[in-house]
C-alpha atoms as an extended CHARMM CRD file, in Angstrom:
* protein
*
       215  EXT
         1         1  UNK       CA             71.6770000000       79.7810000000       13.3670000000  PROA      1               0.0000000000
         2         2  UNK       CA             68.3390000000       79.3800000000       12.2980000000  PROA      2               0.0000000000
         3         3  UNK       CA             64.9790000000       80.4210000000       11.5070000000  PROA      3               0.0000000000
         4         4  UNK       CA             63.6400000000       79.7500000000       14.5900000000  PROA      4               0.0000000000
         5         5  UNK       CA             66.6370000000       82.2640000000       16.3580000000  PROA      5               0.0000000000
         6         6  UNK       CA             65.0810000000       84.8850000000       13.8250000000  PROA      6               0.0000000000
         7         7  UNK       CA             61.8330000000       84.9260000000       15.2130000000  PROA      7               0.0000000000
         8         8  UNK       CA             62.7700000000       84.5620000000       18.6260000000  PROA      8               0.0000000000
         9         9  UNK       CA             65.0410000000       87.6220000000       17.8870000000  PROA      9               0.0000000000
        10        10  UNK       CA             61.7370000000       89.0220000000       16.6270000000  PROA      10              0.0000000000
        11        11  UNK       CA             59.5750000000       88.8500000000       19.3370000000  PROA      11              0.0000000000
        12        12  UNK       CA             62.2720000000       89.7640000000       22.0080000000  PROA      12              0.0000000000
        13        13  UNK       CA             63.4360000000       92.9260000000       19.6720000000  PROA      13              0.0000000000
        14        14  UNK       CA             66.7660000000       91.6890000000       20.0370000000  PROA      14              0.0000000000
        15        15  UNK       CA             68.1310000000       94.0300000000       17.3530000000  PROA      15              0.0000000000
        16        16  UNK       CA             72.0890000000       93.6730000000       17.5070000000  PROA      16              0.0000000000
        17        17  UNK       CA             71.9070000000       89.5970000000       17.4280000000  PROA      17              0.0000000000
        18        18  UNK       CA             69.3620000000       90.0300000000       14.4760000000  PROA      18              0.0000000000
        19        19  UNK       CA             71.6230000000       92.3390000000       12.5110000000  PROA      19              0.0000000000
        20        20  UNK       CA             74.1110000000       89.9170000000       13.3860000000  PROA      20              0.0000000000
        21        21  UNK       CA             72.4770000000       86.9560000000       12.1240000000  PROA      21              0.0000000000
        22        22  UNK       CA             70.8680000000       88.6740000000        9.1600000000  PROA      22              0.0000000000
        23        23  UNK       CA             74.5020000000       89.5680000000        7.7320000000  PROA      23              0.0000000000
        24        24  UNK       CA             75.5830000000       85.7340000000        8.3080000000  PROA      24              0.0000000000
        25        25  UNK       CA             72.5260000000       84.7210000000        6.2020000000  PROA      25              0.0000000000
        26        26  UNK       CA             70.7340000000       87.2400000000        4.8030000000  PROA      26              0.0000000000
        27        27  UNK       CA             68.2870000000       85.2300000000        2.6260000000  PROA      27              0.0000000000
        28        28  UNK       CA             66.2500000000       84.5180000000        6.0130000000  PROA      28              0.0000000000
        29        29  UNK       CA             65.1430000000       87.9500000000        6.1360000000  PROA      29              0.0000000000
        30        30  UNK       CA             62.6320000000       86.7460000000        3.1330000000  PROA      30              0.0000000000
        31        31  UNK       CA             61.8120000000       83.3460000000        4.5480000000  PROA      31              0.0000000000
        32        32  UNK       CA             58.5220000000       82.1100000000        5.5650000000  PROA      32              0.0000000000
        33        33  UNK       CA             57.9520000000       81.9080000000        9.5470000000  PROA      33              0.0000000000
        34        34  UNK       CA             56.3400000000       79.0790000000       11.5630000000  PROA      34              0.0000000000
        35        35  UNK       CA             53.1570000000       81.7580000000       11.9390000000  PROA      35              0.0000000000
        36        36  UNK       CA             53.0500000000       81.3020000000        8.3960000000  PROA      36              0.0000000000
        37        37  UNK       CA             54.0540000000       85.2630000000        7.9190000000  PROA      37              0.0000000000
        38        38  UNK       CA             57.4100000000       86.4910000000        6.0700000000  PROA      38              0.0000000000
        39        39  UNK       CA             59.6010000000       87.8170000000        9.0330000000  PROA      39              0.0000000000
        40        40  UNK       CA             58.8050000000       91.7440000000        8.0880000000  PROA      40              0.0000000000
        41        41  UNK       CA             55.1360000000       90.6600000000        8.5640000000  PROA      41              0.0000000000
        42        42  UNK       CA             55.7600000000       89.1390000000       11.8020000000  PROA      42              0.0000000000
        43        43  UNK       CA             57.6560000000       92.0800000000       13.4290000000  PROA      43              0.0000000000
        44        44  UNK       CA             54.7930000000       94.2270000000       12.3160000000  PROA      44              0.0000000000
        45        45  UNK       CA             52.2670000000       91.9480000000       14.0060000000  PROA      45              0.0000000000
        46        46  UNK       CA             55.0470000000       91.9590000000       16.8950000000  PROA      46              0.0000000000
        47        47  UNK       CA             54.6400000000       95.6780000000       17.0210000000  PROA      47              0.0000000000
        48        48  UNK       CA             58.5490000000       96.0250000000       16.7460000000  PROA      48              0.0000000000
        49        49  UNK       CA             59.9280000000       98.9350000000       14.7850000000  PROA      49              0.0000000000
        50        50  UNK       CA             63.3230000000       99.1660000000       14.8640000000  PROA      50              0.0000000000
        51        51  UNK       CA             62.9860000000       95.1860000000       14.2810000000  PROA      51              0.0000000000
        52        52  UNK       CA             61.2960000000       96.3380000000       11.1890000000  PROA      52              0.0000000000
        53        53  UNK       CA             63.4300000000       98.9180000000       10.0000000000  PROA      53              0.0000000000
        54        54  UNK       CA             66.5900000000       96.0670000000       10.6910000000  PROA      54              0.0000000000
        55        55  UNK       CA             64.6780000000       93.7570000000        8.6020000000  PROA      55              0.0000000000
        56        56  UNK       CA             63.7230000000       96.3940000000        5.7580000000  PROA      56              0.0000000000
        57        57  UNK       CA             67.5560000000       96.5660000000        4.7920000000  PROA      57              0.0000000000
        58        58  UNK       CA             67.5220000000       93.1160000000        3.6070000000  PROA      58              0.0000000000
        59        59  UNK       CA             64.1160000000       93.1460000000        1.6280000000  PROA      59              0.0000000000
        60        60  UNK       CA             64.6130000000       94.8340000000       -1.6460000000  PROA      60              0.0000000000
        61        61  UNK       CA             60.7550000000       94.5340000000       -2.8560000000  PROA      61              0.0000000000
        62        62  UNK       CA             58.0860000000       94.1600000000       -0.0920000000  PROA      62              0.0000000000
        63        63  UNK       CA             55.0120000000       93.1170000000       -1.2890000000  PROA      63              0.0000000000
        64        64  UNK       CA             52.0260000000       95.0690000000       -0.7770000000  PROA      64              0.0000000000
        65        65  UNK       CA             50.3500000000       93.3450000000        2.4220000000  PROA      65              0.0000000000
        66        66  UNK       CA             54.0960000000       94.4590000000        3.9430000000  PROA      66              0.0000000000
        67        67  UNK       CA             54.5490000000       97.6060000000        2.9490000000  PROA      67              0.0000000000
        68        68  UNK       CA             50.8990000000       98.1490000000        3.4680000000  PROA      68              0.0000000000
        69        69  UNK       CA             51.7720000000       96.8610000000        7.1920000000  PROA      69              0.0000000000
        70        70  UNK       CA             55.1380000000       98.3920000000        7.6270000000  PROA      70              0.0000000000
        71        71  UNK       CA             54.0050000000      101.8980000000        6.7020000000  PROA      71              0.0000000000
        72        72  UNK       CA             56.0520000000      101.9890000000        3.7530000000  PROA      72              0.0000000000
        73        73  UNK       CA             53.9540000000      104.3980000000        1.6000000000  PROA      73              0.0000000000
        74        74  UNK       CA             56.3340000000      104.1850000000       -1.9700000000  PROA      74              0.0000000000
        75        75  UNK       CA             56.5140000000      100.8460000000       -1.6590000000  PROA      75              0.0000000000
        76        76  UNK       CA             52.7550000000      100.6850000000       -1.4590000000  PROA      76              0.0000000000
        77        77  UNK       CA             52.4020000000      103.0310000000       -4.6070000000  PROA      77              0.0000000000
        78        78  UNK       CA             54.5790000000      100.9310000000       -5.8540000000  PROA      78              0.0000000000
        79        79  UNK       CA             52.7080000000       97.9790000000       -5.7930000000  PROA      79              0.0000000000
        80        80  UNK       CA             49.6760000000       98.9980000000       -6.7800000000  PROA      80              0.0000000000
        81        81  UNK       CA             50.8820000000      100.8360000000       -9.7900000000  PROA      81              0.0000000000
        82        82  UNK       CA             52.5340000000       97.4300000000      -11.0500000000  PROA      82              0.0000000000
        83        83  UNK       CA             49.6100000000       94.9880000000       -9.8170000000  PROA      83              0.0000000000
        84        84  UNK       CA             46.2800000000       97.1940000000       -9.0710000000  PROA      84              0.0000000000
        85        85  UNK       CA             44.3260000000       94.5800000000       -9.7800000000  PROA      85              0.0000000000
        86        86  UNK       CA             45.8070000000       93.1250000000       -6.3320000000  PROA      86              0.0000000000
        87        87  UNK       CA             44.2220000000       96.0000000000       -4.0450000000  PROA      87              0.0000000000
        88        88  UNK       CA             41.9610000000       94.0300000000       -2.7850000000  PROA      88              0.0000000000
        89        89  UNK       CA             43.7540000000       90.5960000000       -3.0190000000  PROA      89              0.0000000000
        90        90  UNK       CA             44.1550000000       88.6020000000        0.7940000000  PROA      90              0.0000000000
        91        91  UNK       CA             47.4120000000       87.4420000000        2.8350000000  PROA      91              0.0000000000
        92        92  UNK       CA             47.8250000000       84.2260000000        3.5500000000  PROA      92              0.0000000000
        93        93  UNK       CA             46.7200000000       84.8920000000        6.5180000000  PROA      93              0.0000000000
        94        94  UNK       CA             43.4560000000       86.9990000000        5.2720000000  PROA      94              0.0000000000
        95        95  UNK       CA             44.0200000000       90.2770000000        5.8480000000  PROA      95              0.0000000000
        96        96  UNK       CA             43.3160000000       93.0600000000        2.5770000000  PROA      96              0.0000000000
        97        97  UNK       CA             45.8800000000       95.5300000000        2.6040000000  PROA      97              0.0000000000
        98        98  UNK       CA             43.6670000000       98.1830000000        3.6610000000  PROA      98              0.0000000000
        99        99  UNK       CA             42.8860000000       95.8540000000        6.4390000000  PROA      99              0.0000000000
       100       100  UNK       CA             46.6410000000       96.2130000000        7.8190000000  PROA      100             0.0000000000
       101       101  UNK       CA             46.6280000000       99.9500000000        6.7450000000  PROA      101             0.0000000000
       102       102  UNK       CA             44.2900000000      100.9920000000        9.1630000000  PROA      102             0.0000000000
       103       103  UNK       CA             45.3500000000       97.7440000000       11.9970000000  PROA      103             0.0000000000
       104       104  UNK       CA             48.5160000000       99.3380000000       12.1130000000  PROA      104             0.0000000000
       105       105  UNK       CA             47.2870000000      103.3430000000       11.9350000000  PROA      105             0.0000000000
       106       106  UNK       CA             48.9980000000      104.3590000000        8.7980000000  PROA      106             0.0000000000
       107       107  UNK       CA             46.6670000000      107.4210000000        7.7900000000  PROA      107             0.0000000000
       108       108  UNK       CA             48.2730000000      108.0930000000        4.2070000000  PROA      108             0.0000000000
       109       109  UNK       CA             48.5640000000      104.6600000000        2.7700000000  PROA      109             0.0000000000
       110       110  UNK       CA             44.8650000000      103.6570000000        4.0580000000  PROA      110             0.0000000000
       111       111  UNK       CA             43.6400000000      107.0300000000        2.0650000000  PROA      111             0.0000000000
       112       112  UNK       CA             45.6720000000      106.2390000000       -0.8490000000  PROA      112             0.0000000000
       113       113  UNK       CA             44.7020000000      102.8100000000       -1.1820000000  PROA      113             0.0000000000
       114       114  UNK       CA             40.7650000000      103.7580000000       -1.0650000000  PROA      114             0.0000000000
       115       115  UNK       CA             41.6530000000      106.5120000000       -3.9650000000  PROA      115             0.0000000000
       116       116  UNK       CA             42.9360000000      103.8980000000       -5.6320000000  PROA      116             0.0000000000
       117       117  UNK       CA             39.4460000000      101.5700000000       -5.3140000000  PROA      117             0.0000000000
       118       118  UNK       CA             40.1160000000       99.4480000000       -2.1210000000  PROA      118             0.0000000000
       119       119  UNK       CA             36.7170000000       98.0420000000       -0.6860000000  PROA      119             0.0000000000
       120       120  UNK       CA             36.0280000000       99.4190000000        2.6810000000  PROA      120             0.0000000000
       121       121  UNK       CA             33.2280000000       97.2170000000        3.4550000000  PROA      121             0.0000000000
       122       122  UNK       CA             35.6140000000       94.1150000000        2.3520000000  PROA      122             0.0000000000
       123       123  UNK       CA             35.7570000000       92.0320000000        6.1150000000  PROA      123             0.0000000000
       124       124  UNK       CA             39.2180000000       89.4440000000        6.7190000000  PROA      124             0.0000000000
       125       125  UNK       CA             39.4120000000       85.8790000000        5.0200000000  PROA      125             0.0000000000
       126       126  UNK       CA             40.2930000000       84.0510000000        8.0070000000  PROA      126             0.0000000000
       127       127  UNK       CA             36.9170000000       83.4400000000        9.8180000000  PROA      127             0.0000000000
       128       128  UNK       CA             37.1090000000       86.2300000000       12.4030000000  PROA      128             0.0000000000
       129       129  UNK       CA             35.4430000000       88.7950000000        9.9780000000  PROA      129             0.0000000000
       130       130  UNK       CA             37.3510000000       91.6960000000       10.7290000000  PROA      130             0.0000000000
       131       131  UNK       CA             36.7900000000       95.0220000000        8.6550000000  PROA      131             0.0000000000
       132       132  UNK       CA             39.2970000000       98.0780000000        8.2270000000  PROA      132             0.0000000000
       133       133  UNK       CA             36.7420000000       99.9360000000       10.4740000000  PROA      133             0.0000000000
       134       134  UNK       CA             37.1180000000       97.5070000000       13.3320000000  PROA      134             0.0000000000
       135       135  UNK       CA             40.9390000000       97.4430000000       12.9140000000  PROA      135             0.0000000000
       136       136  UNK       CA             41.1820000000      101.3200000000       13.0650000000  PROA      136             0.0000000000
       137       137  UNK       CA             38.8080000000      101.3480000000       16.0740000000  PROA      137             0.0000000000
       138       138  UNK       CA             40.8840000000       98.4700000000       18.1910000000  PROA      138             0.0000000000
       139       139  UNK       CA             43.5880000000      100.8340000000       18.0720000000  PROA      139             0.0000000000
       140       140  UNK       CA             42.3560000000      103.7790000000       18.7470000000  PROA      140             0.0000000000
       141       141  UNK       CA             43.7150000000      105.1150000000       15.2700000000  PROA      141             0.0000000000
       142       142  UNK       CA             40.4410000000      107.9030000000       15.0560000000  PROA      142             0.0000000000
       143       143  UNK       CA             41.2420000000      109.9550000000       12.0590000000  PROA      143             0.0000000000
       144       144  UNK       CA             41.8640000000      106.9650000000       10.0990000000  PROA      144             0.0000000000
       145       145  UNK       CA             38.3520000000      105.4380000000       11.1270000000  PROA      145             0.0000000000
       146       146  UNK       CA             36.6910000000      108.9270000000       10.1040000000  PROA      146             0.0000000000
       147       147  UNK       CA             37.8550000000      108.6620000000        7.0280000000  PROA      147             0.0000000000
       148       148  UNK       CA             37.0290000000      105.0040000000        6.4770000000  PROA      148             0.0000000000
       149       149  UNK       CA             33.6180000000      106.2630000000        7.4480000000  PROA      149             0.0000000000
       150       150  UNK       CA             33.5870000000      109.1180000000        4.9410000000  PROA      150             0.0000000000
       151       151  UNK       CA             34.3190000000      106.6380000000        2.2800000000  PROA      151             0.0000000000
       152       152  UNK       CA             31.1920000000      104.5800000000        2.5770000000  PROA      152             0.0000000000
       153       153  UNK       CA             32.4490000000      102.4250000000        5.8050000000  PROA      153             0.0000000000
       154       154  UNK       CA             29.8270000000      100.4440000000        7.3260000000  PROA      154             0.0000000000
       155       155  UNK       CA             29.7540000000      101.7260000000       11.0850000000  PROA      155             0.0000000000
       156       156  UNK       CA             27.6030000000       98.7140000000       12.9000000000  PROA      156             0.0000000000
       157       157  UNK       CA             29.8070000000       95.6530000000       10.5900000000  PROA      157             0.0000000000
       158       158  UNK       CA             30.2470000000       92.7270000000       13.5090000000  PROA      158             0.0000000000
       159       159  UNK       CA             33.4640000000       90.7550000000       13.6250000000  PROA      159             0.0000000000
       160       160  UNK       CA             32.6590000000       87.0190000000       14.3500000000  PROA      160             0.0000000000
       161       161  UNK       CA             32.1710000000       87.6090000000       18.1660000000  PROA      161             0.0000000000
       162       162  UNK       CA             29.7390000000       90.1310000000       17.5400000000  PROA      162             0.0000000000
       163       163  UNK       CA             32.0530000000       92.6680000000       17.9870000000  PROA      163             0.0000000000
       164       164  UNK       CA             30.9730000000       96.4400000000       16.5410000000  PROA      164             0.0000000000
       165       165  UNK       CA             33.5190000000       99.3120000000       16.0950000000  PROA      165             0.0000000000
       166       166  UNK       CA             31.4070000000      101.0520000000       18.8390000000  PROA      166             0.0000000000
       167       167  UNK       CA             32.2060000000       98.2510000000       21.1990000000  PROA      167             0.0000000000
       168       168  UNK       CA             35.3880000000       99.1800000000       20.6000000000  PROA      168             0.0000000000
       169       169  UNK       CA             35.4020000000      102.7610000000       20.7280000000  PROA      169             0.0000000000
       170       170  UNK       CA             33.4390000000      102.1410000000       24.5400000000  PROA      170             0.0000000000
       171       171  UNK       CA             36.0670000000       99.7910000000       25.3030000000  PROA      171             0.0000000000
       172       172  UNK       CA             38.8790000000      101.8950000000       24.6830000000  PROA      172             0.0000000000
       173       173  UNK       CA             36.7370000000      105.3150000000       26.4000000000  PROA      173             0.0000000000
       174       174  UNK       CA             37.1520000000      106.6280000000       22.6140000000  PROA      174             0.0000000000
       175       175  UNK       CA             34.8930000000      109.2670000000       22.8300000000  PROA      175             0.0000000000
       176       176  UNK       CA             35.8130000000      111.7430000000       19.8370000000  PROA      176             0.0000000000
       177       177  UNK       CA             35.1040000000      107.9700000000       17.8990000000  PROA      177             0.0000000000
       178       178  UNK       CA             32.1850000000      107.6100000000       19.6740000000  PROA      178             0.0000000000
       179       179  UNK       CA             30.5930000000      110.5500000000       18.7570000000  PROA      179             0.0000000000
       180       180  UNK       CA             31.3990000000      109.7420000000       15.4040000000  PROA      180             0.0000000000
       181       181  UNK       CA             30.3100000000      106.7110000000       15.0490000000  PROA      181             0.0000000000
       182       182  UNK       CA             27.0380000000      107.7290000000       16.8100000000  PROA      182             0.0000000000
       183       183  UNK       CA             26.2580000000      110.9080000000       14.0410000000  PROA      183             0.0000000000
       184       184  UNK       CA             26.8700000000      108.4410000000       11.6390000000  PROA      184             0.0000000000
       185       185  UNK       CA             23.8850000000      105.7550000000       12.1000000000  PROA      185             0.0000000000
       186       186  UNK       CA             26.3930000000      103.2680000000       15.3240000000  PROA      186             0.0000000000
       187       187  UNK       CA             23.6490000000      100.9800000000       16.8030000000  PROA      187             0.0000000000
       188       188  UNK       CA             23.8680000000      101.3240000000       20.5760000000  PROA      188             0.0000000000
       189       189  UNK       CA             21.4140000000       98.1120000000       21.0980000000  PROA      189             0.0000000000
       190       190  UNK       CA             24.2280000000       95.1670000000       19.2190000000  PROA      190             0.0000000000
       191       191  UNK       CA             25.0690000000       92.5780000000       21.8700000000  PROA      191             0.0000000000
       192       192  UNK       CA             28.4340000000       90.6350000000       21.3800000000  PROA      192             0.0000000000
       193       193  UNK       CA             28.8730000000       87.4210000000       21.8560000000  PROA      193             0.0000000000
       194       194  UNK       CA             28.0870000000       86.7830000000       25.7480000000  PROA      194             0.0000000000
       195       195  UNK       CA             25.5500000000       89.7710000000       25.3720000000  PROA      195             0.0000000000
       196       196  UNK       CA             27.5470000000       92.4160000000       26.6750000000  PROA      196             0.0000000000
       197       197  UNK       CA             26.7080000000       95.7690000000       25.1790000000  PROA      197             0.0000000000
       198       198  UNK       CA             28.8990000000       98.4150000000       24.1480000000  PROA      198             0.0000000000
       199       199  UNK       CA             28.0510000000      100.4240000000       27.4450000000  PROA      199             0.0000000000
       200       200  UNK       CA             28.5660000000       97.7030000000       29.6740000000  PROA      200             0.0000000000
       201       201  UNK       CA             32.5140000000       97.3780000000       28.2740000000  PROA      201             0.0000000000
       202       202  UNK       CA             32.8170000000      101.5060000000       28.9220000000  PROA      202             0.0000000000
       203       203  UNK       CA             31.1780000000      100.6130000000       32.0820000000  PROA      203             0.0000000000
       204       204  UNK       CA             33.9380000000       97.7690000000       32.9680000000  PROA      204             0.0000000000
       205       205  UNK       CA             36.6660000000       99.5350000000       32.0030000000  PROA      205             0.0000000000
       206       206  UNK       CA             35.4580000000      102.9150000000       34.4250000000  PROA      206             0.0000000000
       207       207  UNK       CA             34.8300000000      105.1670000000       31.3160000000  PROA      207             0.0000000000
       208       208  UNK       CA             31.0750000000      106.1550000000       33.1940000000  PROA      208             0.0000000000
       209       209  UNK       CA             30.7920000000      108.9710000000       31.0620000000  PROA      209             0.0000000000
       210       210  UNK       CA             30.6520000000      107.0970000000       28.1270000000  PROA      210             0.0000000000
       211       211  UNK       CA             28.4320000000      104.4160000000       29.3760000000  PROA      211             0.0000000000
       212       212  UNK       CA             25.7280000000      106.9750000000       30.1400000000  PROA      212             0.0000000000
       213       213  UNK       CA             25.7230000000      108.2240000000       26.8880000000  PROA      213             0.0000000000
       214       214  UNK       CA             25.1240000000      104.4270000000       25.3810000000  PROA      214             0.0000000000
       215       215  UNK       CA             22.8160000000      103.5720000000       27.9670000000  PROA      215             0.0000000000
């Protein structure tokens, strides 16, 4: 057994064989994958969790970009009580913890992490230029994108692709996000790359309602 059975026990959620191979040789459960991510990390990106939760009994101390990820909120406290000089410290694979806070929808830890100083405005290290605003508008994670806004969140920040949060929000027919990214200064006119604007992804995607409003 290996660590490449680990990660394909990952992605498939196998849970049993994973349990199974974590009691055989538990030290993998802390090992660096072949994405360059610890295993708890990887099911997270995976979007896996009972995977995480199998993996979480054999990692005694996540780190913060983890917990941050995993939506372990103590662990996060944690963290940030012993290092907060870290808050705003990348992964390895450039993501701020507040970055994976509001990727992954986890209201509390995002809020607690900006009490404690986090930089909204602070995009990802890894030449895509994503901000916690964009993250929380991919997935449709609303209440956590107000309150980035609320806290000094830039609403018309573009990802490398030219991407806007309001592209998003259009995309995904978002409109309680639209509306408030609108009241709060969103530029309806930002082109991403290929020129499409935010009204012609509502438009694609049969949200017609929406599209009117940006056109």
């Amino acid at each position: 057994m290996s660590l490449d059975n680990l990660e394909e026990y990952i992605a498939n959620a196998d849970v049993q064989q994973l349990k199974a191979l974590l009691y055989a040789n538990p030290s993998l459960a802390t090992a660096k994958t072949s994405l360059n991510v610890s295993p708890l990390m990887l099911s997270c990106y995976y979007k896996k969790p009972e995977v995480t939760a199998a993996l979480l009994n054999y990692v005694d101390e996540p780190d913060l970009f983890e917990a941050a990820a995993a939506g372990k909120f103590d662990a996060v406290a944690y963290q940030v009580n012993l290092h907060p000089e870290r808050i705003d410290y990348y992964t390895e694979d450039g993501f701020t913890a507040l970055g994976l806070a509001s990727y992954f929808g986890h209201f509390d830890i995002a809020r607690y992490l900006i009490l404690k100083g986090a930089d909204v405005n602070k995009p990802s290290d890894n030449g895509y230029m994503v901000y916690p605003l964009h993250s929380a508008a991919a997935g449709n994670f609303t209440s956590t994108a107000r309150m980035l806004i609320e806290n000094g969140a830039n609403v018309n920040v573009r990802q490398v692709s030219g991407v806007t949060p309001l592209h998003s929000a259009a995309q995904n027919g978002n409109l309680d996000l639209l509306i408030i990214l609108l009241e709060n200064g969103a530029q309806v006119d930002i082109r991403m790359e290929g020129g499409k604007l935010p009204a012609d992804l509502a438009r694609e995607k049969g949200f017609e309602e929406i599209a009117e409003i940006l056109s």
